[in-house]
Structure formats: C-alpha cells, structure tokens
C-alpha beads as a LAMMPS data file, in Angstrom:
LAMMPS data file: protein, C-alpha beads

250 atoms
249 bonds

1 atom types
1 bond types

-500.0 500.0 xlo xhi
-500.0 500.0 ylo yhi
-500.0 500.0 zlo zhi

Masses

1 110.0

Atoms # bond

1 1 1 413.216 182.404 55.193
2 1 1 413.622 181.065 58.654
3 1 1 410.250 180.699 59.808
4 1 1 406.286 181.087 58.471
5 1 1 402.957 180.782 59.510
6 1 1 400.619 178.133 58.325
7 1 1 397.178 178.645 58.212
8 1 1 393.891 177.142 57.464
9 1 1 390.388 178.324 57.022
10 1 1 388.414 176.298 59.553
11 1 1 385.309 176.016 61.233
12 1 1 382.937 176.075 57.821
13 1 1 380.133 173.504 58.821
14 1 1 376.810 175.001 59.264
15 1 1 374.187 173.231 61.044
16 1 1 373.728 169.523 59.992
17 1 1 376.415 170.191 57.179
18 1 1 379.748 168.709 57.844
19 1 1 383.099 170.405 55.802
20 1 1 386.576 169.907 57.147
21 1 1 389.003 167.816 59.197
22 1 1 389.507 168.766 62.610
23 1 1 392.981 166.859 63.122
24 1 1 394.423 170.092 60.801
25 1 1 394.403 172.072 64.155
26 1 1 397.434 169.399 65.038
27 1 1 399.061 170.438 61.788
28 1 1 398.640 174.199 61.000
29 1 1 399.703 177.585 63.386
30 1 1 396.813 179.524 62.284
31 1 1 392.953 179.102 61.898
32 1 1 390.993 181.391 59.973
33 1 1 387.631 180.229 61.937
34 1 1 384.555 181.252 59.887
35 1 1 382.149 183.778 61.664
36 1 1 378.637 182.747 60.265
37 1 1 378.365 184.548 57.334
38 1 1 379.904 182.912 54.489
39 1 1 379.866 179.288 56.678
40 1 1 379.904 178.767 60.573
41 1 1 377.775 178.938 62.810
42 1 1 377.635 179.551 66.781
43 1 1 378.686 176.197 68.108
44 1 1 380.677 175.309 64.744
45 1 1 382.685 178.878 66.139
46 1 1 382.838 177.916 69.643
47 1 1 384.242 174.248 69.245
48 1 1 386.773 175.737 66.581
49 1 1 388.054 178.037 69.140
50 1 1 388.360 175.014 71.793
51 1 1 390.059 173.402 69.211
52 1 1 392.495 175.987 68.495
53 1 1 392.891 176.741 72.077
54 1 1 394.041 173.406 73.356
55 1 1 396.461 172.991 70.073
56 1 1 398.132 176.622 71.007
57 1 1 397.190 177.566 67.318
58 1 1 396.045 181.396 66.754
59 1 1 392.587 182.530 66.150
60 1 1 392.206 184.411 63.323
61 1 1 388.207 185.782 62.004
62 1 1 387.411 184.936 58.745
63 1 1 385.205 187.674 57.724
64 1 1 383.320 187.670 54.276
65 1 1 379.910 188.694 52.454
66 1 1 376.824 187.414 53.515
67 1 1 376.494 184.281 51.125
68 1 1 375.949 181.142 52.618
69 1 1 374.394 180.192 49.864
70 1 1 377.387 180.901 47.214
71 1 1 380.196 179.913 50.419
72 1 1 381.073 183.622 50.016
73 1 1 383.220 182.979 46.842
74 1 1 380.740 185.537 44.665
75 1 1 381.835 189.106 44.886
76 1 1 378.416 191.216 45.763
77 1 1 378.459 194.981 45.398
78 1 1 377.222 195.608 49.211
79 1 1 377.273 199.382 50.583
80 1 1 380.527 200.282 52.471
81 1 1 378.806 201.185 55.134
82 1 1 376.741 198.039 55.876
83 1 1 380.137 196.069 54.550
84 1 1 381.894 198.068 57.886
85 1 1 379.024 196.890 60.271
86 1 1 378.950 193.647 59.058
87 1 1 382.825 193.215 58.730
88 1 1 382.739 194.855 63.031
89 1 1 379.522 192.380 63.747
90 1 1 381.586 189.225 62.901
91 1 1 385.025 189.875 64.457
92 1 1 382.678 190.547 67.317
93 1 1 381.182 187.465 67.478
94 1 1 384.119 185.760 67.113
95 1 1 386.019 187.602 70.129
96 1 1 383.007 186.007 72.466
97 1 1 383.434 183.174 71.573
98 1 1 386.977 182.864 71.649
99 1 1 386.603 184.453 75.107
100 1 1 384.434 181.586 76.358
101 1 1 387.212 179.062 75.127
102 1 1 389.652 181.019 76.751
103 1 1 391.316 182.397 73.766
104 1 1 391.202 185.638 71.723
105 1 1 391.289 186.631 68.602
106 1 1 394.147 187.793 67.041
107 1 1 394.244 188.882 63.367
108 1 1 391.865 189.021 60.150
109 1 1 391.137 187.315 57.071
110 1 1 388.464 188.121 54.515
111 1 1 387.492 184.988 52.323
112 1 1 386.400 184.316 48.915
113 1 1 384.838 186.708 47.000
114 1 1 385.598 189.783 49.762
115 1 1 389.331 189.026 50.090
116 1 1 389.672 188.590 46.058
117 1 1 387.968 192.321 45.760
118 1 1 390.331 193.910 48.655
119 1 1 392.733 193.380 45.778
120 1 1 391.671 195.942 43.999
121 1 1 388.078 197.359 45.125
122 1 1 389.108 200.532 47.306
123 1 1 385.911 201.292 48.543
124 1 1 385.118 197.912 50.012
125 1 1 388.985 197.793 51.098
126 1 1 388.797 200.875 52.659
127 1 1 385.313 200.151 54.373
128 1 1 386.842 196.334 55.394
129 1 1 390.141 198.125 57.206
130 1 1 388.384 200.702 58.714
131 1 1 385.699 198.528 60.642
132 1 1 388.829 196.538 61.667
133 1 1 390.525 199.723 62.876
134 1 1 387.497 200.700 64.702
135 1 1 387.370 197.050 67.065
136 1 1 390.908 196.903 67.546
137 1 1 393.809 198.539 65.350
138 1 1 396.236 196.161 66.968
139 1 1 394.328 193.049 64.941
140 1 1 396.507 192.731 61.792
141 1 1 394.961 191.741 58.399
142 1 1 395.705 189.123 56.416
143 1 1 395.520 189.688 52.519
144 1 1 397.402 189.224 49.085
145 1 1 400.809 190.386 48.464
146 1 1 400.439 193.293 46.138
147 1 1 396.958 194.201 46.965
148 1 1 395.393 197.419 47.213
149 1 1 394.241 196.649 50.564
150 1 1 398.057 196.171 52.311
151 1 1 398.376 199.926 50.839
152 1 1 395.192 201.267 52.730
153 1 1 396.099 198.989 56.051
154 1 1 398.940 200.431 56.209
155 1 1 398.005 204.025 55.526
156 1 1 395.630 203.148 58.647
157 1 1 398.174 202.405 60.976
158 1 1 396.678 198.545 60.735
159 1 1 399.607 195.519 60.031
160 1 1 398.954 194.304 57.028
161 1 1 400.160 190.139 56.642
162 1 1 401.059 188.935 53.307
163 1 1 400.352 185.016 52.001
164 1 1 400.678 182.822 49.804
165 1 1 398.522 179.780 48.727
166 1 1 399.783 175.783 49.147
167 1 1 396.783 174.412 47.064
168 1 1 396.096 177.347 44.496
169 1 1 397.323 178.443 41.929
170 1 1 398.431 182.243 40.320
171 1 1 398.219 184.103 37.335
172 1 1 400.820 186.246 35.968
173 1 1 400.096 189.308 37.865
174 1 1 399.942 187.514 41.119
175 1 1 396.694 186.982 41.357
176 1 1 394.904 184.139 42.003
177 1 1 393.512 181.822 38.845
178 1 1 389.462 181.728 39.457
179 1 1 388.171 178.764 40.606
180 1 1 386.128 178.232 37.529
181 1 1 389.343 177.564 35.617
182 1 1 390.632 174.009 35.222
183 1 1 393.394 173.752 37.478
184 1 1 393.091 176.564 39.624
185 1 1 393.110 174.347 42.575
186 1 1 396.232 171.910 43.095
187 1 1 395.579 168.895 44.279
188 1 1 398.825 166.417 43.667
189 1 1 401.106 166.251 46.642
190 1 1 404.183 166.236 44.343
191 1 1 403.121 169.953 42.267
192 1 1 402.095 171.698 45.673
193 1 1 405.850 170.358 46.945
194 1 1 407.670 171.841 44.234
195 1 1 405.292 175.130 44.786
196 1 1 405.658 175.556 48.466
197 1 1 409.738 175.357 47.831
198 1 1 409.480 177.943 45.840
199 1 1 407.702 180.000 47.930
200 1 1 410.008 179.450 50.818
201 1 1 412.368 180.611 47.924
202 1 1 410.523 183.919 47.842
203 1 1 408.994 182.853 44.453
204 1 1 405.895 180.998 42.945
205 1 1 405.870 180.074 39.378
206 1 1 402.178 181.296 37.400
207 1 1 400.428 179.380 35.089
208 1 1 402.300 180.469 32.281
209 1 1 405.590 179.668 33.570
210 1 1 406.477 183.176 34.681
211 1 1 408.614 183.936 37.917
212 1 1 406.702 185.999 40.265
213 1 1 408.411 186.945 43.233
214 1 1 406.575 186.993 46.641
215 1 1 407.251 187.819 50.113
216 1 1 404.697 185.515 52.413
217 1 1 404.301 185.853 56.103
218 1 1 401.749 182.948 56.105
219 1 1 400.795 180.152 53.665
220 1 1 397.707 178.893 53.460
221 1 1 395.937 175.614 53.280
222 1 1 391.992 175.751 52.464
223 1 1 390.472 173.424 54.781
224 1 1 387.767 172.423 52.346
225 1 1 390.466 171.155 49.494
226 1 1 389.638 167.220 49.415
227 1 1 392.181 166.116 51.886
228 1 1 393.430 169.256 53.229
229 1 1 394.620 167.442 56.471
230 1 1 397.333 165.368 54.046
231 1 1 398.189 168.825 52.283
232 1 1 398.835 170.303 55.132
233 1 1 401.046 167.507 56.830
234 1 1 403.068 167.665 53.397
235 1 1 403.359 171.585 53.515
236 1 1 404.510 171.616 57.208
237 1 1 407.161 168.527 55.988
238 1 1 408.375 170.452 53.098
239 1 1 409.099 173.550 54.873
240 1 1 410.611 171.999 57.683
241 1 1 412.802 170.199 55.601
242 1 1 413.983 173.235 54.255
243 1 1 414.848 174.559 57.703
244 1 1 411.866 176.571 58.082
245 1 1 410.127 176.473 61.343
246 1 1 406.572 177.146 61.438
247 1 1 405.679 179.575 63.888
248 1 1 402.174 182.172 64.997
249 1 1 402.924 185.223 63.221
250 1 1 400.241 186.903 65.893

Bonds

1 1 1 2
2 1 2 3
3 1 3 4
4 1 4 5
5 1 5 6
6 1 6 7
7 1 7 8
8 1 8 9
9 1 9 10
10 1 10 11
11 1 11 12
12 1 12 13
13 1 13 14
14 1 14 15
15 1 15 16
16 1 16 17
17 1 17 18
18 1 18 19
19 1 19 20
20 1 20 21
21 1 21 22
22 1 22 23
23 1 23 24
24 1 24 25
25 1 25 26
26 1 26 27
27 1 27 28
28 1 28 29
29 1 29 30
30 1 30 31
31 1 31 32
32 1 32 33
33 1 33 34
34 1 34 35
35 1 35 36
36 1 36 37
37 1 37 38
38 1 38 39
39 1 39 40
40 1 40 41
41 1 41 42
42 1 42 43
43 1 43 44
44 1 44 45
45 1 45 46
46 1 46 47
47 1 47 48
48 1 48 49
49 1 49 50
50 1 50 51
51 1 51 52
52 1 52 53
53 1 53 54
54 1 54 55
55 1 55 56
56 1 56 57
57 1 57 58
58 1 58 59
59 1 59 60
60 1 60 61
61 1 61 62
62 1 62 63
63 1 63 64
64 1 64 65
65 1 65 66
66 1 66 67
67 1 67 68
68 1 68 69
69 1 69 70
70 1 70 71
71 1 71 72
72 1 72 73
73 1 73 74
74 1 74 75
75 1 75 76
76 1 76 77
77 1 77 78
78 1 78 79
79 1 79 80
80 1 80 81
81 1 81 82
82 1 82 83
83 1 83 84
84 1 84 85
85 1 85 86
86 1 86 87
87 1 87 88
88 1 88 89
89 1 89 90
90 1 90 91
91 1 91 92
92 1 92 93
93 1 93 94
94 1 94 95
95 1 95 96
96 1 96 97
97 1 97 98
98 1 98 99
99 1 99 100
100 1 100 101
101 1 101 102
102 1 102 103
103 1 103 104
104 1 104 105
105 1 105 106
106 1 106 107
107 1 107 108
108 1 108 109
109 1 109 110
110 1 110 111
111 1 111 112
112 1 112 113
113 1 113 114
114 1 114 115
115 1 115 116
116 1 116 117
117 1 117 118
118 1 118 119
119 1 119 120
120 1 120 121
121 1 121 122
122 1 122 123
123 1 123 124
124 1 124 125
125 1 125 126
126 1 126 127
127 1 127 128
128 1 128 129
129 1 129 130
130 1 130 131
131 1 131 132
132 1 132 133
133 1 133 134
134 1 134 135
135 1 135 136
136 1 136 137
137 1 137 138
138 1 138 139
139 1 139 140
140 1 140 141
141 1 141 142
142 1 142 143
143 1 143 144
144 1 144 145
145 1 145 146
146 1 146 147
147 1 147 148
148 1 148 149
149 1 149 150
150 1 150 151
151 1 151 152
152 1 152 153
153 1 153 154
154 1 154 155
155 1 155 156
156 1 156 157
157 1 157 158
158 1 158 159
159 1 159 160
160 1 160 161
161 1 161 162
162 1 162 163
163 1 163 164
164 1 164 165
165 1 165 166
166 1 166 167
167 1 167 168
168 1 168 169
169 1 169 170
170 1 170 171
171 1 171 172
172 1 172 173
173 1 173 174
174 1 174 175
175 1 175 176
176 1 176 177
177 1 177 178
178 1 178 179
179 1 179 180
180 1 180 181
181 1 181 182
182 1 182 183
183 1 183 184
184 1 184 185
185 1 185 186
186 1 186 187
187 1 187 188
188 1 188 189
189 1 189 190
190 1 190 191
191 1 191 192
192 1 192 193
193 1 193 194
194 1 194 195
195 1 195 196
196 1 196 197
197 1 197 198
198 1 198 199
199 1 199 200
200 1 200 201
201 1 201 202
202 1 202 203
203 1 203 204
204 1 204 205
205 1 205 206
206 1 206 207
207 1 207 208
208 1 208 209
209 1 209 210
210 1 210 211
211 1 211 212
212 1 212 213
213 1 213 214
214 1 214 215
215 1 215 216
216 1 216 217
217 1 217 218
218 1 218 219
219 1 219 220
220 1 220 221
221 1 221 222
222 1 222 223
223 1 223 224
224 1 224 225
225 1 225 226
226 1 226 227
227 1 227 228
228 1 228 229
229 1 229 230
230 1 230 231
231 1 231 232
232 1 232 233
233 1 233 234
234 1 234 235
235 1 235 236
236 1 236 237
237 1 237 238
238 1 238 239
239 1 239 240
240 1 240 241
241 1 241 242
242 1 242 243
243 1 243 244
244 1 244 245
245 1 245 246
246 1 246 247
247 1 247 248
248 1 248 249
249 1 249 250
C-alpha cells in the first residue's frame, strides 16, 4: 500500500445538540457529512461543507434511515421504494449545499444500521445503489469489503470503495462486532496502532485472533468516538510512518 483515504463521518449535530470536533477536517481526506436523517441538519450540512471546502478534503453524503432518534444505528425494514427516494432526497440535499460552499459532492456512504444491512440485505442494497445510479452513476459508494452491496454496485456500473475501520472492531467473517458488545469500539491509542498496521498490511486481526485479509481503499475514523480528533492524528501518523500517503480517493 502506497497511499489511502482517511475518512470521517462528520457534520452529526442537530439543532442545539453539539457531537464532533471540527479540527478533524485538518486531519482526515474524506468527510462523510450527515444529510439530516440519521443526524445533521441544514446549517450543521452547510458549515461542514465550508469546512471541508477550505481544508481541500472530499465531500462524501452520508445517507441512512430515518432515525434521529436511534442515530440511524437500528436497522428498520423500510420499503425499497421509499428507501430509493429517500436515499436520492439526501444526496440531493447535500449537492446544494455543497454547491453553495463551492464544493460538490463526490461519493456515498450509508451509516449505521443501513450500511450494516447493504452487507447482506439485497433488496435494500439494490434499492440504495440504484437511487445512487439514478442522481449520478459517476458517485462511487463506499461500503464493506465483502459485502453484498460491492457485488450489486458493480453489476450497476457504480464504483464500489472498500474500508476498513481505525476504532472498530471485526468478527471472524469480516464483519463488524455490534456495538452492544463489550469492546466493539477501540478506544486505546496503542490497540488501534497495532490495527491500522495491519491493515496497511492488507490484514486486520478479529476478535478471536483470526487473520482476515482485507483490501481497504479508505479507513475510517467515526467522528463521534470520544476523542476522534486524537485517533485520527494517530491513524494519519501511523500510516505515514509506514510510507503511506494519505490521499482523496474521489
């Protein structure tokens, strides 16, 4: 590995409620800016975006279910075709935005709950990559190596991004260990070191011990991790200590 992308999911305050660090724009190549459904709202969108814009970092809309209430982390068993609208509706309203800041969006991620059931969920996989097909087929989306959901991008003609997670940690099969779990979150500086070499290795080790290989465009940092900003300035170190430059991959 030469170079990566670093990301972060950004822009999750909602009204009066504050979550995140804004000096991770100085730190990551990639925000995932929240489009109001799951967390955001209009100015929360519209100051990410400035933010973004003046730190040359890519905009990237972080689609997910309509759940402010659960942060979009519960799956819900929504129709396809209101999923599609809904999915269209927010990379929408982030492209305006982005346009006022002088910016654009380009890629896709789906949070939480959504992106966990692209995994595996074809209809709501399907219904996700088509809507994105339907705005722009050029937009890639971002999703877990090994998912269902890189198979149907692909089929679609849409580029499908592979990452890995600095802060989480994986099961076995190379999926992620649910948040209800005791440690499914990392959170010492020294563990996530050893974990991002290994990734940069084109491995991460799972819970168990086992070797899972993985092939990671992007790695990302959630920006609502207690002190995400100091993870983030330890993954960027790490990796360019290993001689690998972080770099846009859109």
């Amino acid at each position: 590995m030469t170079q990566i992308d670093l990301n972060s999911d950004v822009g999750e305050s909602f009204g009066r409620w504050r979550l995140g660090e804004d000096g991770i724009f100085t730190v990551i190549s990639s925000a995932n800016i929240a489009c109001g459904f799951h967390a955001g709202d209009a100015p929360t969108m519209s100051a990410s975006c400035a933010l973004a814009a003046a730190h040359g970092v890519s905009v990237g809309a972080h689609i997910g279910y309509r759940d402010l209430a659960g942060f979009g982390r519960r799956f819900i068993d929504v129709d396809p075709a209101e999923l599609a609208d809904e999915t269209a509706y927010q990379i929408g309203a982030l492209q305006a935005m982005a346009a006022r800041e002088g910016t654009r969006v380009r890629y896709v991620k789906p949070h939480g709950g959504l992106y966990n059931a692209m995994v595996h969920h074809e209809t709501q996989a399907r219904a996700v990559i088509e809507a994105v097909a339907s705005v722009d087929a050029s937009l890639p989306i971002m999703l877990l190596p090994g998912s269902l959901g890189i198979e149907i991008a692909r089929e679609a003609g849409v580029r499908a991004v592979s990452e890995a997670f600095a802060d989480r940690a994986y099961n076995p099969d190379g999926t992620l260990v649910n948040r209800r779990e005791p440690g499914s979150v990392l959170h010492n500086l020294e563990d996530i070191t050893r974990h991002v070499e290994n990734i940069a290795n084109g491995f991460i080790k799972a819970i168990d011990g086992t070797r899972v290989r993985v092939e990671a465009e992007s790695i990302c940092v959630h920006g609502d991790t207690p002190g995400a900003l100091e993870i983030a300035r330890r993954v960027a170190t790490t990796l360019q200590s290993a001689g690998v430059r972080i770099e846009p991959f859109a």
